[in-house]
C-alpha positions in Angstrom: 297.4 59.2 172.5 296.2 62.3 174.6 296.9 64.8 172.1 295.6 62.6 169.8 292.1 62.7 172.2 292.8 66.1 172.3 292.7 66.7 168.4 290.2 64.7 167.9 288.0 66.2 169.8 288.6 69.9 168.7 288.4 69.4 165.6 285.4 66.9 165.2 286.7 64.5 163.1 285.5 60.9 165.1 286.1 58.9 168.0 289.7 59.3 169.6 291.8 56.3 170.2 290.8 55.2 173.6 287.4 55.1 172.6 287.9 53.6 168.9 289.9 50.9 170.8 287.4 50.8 173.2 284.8 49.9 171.2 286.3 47.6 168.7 287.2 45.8 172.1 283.6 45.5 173.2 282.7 43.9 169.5 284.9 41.2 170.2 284.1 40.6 173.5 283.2 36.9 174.1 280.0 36.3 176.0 281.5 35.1 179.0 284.0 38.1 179.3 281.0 40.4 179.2 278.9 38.4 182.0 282.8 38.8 184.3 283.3 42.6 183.5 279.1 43.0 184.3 279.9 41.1 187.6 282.6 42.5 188.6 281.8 46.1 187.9 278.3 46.5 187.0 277.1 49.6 185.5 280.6 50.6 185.9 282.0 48.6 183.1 282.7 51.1 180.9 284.8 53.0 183.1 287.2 50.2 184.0 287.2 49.3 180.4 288.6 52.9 179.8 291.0 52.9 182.5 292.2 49.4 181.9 293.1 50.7 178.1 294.8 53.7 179.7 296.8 51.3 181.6 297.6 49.0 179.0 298.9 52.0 176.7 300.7 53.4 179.2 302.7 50.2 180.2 303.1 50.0 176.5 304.3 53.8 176.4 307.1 52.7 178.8 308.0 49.6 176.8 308.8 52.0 173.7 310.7 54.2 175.9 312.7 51.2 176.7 313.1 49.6 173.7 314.3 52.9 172.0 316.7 53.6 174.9 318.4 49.9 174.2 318.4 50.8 170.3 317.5 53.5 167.9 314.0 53.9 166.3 313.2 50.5 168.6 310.7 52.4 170.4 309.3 54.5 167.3 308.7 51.2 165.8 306.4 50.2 168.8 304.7 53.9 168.7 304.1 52.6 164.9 302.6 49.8 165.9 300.1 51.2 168.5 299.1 53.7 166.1 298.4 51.6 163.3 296.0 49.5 165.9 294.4 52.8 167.0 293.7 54.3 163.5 292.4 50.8 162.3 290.0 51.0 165.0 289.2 54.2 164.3 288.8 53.5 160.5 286.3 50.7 161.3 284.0 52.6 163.7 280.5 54.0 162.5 281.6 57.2 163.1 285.4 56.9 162.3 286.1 56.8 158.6 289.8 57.7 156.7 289.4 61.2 157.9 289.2 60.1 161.9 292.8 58.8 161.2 294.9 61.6 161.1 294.5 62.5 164.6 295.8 59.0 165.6 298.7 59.4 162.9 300.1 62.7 163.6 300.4 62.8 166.7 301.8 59.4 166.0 304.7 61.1 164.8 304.7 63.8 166.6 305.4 61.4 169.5 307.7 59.0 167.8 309.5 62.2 167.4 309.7 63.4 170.4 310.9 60.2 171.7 314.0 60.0 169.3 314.7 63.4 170.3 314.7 62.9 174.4 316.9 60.0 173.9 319.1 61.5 171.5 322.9 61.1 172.2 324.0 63.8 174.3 326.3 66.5 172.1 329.6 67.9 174.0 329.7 70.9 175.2 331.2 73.3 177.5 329.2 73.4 180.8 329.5 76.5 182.2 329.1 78.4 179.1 326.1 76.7 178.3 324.7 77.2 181.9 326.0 80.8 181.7 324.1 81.6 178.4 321.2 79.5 179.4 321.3 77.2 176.7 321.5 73.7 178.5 317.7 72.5 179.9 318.5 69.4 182.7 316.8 66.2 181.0 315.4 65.7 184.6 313.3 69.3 184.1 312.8 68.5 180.1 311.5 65.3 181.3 308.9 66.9 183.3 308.4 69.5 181.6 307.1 66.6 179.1 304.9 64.5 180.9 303.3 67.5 182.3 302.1 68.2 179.0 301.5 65.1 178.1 299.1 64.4 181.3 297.5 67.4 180.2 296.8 66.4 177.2 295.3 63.3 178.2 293.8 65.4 180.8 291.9 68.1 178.7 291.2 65.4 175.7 289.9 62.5 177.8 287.2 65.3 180.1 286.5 67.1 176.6 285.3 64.1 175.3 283.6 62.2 177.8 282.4 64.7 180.0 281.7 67.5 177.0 278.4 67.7 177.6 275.8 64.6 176.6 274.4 66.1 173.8 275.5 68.6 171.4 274.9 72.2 171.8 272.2 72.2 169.2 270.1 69.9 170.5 267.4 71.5 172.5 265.1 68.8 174.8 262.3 68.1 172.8 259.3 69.2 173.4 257.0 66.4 173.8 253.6 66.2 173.2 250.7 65.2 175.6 250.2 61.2 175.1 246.8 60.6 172.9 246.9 57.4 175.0 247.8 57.7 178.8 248.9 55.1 180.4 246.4 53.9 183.3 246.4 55.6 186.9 248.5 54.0 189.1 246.3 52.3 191.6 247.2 53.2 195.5 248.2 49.7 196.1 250.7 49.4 193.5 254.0 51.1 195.6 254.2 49.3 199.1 256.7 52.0 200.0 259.0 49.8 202.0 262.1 50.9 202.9 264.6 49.4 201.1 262.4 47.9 198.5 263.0 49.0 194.8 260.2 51.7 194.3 257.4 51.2 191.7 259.3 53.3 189.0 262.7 53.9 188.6 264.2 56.9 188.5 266.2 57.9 185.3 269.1 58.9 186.7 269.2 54.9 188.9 268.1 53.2 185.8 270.3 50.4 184.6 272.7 51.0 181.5 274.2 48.1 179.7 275.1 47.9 176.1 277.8 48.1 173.5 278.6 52.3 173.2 282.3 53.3 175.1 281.2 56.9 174.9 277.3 57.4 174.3 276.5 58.6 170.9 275.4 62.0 170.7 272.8 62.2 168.3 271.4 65.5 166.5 267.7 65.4 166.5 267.2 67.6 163.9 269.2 65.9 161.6 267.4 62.1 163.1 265.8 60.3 160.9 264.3 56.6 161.2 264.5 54.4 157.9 262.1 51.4 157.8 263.1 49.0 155.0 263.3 45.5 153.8 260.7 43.3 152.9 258.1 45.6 152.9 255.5 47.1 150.1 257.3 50.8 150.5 260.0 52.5 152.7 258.8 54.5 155.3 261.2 57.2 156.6 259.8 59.6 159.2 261.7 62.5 161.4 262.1 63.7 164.8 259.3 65.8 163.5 256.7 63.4 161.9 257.2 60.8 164.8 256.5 63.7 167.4 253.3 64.5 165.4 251.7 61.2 166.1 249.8 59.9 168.1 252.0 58.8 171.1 251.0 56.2 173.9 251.9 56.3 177.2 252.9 52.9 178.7 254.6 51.4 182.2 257.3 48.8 180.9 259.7 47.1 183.0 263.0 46.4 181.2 265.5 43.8 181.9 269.2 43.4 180.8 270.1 39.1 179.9 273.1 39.8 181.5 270.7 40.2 184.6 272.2 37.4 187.5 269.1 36.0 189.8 268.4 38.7 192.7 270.3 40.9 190.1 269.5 44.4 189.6 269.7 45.3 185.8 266.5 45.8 185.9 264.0 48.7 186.0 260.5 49.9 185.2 259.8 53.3 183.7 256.4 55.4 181.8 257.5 55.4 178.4 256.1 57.7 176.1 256.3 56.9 172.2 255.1 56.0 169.1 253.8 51.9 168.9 256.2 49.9 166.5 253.3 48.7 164.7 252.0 51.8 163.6 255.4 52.2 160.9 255.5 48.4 160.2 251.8 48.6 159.0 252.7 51.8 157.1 255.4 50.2 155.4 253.0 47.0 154.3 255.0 43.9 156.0 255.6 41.0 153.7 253.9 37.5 154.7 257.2 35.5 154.8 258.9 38.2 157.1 259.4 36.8 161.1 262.0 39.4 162.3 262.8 42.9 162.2 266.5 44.2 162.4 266.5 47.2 164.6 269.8 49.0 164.1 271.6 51.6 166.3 273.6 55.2 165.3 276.7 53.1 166.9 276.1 50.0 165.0 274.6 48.0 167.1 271.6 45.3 166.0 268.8 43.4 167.8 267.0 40.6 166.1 263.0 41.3 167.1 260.3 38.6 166.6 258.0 40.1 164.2 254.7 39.2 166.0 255.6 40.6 169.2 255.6 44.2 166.9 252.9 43.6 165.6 250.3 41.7 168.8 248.4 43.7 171.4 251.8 44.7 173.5 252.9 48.2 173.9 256.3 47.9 171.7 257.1 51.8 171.2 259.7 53.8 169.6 260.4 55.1 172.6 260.9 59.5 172.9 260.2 60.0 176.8 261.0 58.3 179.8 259.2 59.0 183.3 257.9 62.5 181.7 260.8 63.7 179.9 262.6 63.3 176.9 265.3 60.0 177.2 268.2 60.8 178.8 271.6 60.6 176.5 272.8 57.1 178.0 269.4 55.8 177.1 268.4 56.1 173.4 267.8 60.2 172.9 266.5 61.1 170.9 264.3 57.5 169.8 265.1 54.0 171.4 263.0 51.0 171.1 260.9 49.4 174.4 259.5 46.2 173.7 257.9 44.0 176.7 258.6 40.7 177.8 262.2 40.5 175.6 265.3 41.2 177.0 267.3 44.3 176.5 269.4 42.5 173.3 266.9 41.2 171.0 264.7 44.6 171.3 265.7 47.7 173.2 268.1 49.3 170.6 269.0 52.6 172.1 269.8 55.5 169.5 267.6 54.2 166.9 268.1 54.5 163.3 266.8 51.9 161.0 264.7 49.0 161.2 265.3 46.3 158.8 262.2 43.7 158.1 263.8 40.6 157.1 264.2 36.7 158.5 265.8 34.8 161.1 267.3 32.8 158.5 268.8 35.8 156.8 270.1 38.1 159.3 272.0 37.9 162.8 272.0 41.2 164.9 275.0 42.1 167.2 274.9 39.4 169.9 273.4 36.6 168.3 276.5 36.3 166.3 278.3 36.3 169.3 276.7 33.2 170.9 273.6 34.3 172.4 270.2 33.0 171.3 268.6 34.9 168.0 265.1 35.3 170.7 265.3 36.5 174.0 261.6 35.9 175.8 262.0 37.3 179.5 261.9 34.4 181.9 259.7 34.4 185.0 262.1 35.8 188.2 262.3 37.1 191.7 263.9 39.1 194.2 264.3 39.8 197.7 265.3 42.9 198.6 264.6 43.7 202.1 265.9 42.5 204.5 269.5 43.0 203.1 271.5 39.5 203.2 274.6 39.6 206.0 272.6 41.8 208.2 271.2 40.9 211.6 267.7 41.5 212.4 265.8 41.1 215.5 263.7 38.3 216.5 259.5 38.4 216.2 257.8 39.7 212.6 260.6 40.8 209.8 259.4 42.3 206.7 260.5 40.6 203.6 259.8 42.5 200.5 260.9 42.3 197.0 260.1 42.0 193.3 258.6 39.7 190.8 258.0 39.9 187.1 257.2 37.9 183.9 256.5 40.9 181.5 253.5 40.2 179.4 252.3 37.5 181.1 252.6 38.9 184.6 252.4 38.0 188.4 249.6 36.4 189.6 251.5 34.9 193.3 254.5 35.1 195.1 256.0 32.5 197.7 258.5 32.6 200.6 260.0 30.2 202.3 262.4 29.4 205.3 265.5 27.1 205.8 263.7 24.9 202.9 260.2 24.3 204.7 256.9 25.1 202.9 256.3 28.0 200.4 254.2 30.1 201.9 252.2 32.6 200.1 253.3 36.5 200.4 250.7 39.5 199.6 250.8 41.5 196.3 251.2 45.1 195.3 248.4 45.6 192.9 248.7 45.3 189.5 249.2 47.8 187.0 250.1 45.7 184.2 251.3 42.7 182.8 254.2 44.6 181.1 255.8 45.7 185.1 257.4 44.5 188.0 255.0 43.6 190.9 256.3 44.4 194.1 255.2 41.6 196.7 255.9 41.4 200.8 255.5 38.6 203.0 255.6 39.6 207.2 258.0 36.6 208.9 257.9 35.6 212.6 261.3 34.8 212.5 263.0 32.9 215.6 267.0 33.7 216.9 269.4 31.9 214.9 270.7 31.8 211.2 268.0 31.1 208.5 267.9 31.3 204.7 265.1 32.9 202.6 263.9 31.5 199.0 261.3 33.6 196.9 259.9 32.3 193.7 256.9 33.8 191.4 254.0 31.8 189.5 252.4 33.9 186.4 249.0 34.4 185.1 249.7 31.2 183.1 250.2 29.2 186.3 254.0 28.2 185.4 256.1 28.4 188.4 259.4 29.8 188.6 262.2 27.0 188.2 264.9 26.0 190.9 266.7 24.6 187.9 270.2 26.8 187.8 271.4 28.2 184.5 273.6 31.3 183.5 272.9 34.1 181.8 274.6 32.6 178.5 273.0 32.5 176.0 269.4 33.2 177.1 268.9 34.3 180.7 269.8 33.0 184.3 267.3 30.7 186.4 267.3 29.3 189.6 265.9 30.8 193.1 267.4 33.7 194.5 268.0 33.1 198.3 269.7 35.0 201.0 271.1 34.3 204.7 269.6 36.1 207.0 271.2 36.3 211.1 268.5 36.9 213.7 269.4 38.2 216.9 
């Protein structure tokens, strides 16, 4: 499977095997696999993903040594096996296709071969002549000698292919042009610069990444192209070039992932720079009986968008910068889609490539046909973030800072309160907009002993945040996020 990476990779045909059986893994994924491997790993999930397929192929490696020591071709049998699983995958990826196979299939046989030959019955000979003429290798050495090579293999194809560079040589950064609409200036108010509090903007390289892509896609921009089709009056198809032409806006949007626990951090907020989604949906002459537009991914991936939240007031952008520059590969270069007040997986398709106007009664996008609900509104949340829960903190006035947000609607007050006694009201960051996070702080007299602190937000619209509790699955969590704090 190494030299399969390996030849893969060199020659350009498609995903390897790890990452074909990577990703076919991640389509079948049931919702409440995803929320564990997101708990348990975070932003990390990929990685473990990956090494828990090395594992797995490794342990199944051994099993066909086995089996082929206890009886011949056993173990070529199981090597036929994995790499009939492996080029399936491969055939059913995006990128894959019958050519992506071969890599998978010769080496394949390559190491079915090898294995029949290692195991071989040993021939007689004469010892010391063979020692003499040097003829005889020790199965201990040959044996290393092997998995040195193979390690390599895996080795040099696994780094060539996930750390090869994120984008392709050809793809110079873009070079963006000055917004025709900034976004406002930030008012002096609107970053409390608390230590420990999440700052105002995220940074790209601290951002949250969660979706569906093993190995992120690398996209050649001059080759981009965005197709806008369905139940419209034309087809609109623009490039890298036309979209780059227009006039761009500038806009502060906070994202936020469904898989997002209370007091969770897949969240951000970021200056998006890009083109709105209205602008091309107008071009393209939107039928009346459309309510949903299919925004579809390089990879394969689908959201299911509301149609009126393209087309209100709202700053819903094909996305092409992020915080001043160009996206970064893991999110969306060269064109992604930032919509407020949805979550990430009914609107923020990364690596954008077509978006389909159609109905909700007509089409399901990636993870609506996996359980989760076909609209995703962002519900009102939270967080505390200083002081960190499990640390002691002296007695008299403790700063307790955090986050709130309800994008589109926005925060219009933040409560705290202590060991379940009255809500009491905490100051506000200013505003920017309704589209971001507002950061909030309230300054606690706090006595000796152990306490617990609750936070919850009211909007613009006067709801309140809810105590209710509810998962993620299959539209967002709830609930109150609290934390025991020790004061000394």
């Amino acid at each position: 499977m190494g030299l399969a990476e390996l030849v893969a990779y060199l020659g350009g045909t498609g995903p390897g095997p790890v990452e074909a059986v990577a990703e076919a893994f991640i389509d079948r994924t049931p919702p409440w696999l995803k929320d564990l491997a997101i708990d348990l790993f975070g932003t990390a999930d990929k990685l473990a993903l990956g090494i828990g397929i090395t594992v797995v192929m490794g342990a199944l490696a051994v099993a066909a040594g086995l089996s082929e020591r206890a009886a011949r071709g056993r173990g070529a049998a199981v090597l036929a096996v994995l790499a009939v699983i492996a080029a399936g995958a491969t055939l059913t990826r995006p990128d894959g296709g019958v050519v992506a196979t071969w890599p998978v299939l010769a080496s394949a046989v390559a190491g079915a071969l090898a294995l029949m030959g290692l195991l071989a019955p040993a021939r007689p000979v004469d010892p010391e002549r063979a020692m003499a003429d040097r003829k005889v290798l020790d199965r201990r050495r040959l044996l290393l000698g092997a998995g040195t090579v193979s390690g390599l293999a895996v080795v040099g194809g696994t780094v060539a292919r996930f750390s090869g560079g994120a984008r392709p040589v050809s793809a110079p950064p873009l070079d963006l042009p000055a917004p025709a609409t900034p976004a406002p200036t930030l008012p002096a108010g609107a970053d409390l610069d608390i230590q420990g509090l999440a700052p105002f903007r995220t940074p790209n390289e601290t951002f949250y990444r969660i979706d569906t892509a093993f190995v992120v896609p690398r996209v050649d921009p001059e080759e981009w192209t965005l197709r806008v089709h369905g139940m419209v009056e034309q087809e609109v198809v623009l490039t890298l070039d036309d979209l780059l032409a227009e006039d761009l806006v500038e806009s502060w949007v906070t994202l936020c992932c469904v898989s997002n626990q209370v007091g969770g951090d897949l969240i951000g907020n970021a200056l998006w720079l890009g083109l709105p989604v209205r602008t091309v949906l107008e071009r393209a002459g939107v039928r009346e009986d459309a309510d949903m537009v299919l925004s579809r991914s390089v990879d394969g991936f689908s959201a299911s968008t509301p149609l009126q939240v393209l087309m209100d007031d709202r700053d819903a952008l094909l996305a092409v910068g992020m915080n001043g520059s160009d996206l970064p590969p893991e999110h969306g270069y060269p064109v992604r889609v930032v919509v407020p007040g949805l979550y990430g997986y009914v609107s923020a398709t990364k690596w954008l490539s077509e978006l389909e106007v159609t109905r909700f009664e007509d089409q399901t996008a990636y993870w609506t046909e996996r359980g989760w609900a076909p609209r995703g509104p962002v519900k009102i949340s939270s967080r505390i973030d200083v002081p960190r829960a499990g640390r002691t903190r002296d007695a008299g006035e403790v700063i307790v800072a955090g986050v709130a947000w309800d994008q589109h609607v926005g925060i219009a007050a933040v409560e705290v309160r202590v060991d379940g006694g009255d809500w009491q009201p905490a100051e506000l960051a200013d505003e920017v907009t309704v589209d971001t996070w507002r950061q909030w702080v309230y300054r606690w007299d706090a006595a000796p002993g152990s306490h617990t602190l609750e936070v919850r937000a009211t909007n613009h619209d006067g709801e309140v945040q809810t105590s209710e509790v509810q998962g993620t699955v299959p539209d967002g969590a709830t609930g109150l996020h609290r934390i025991e704090v020790d004061v000394a």
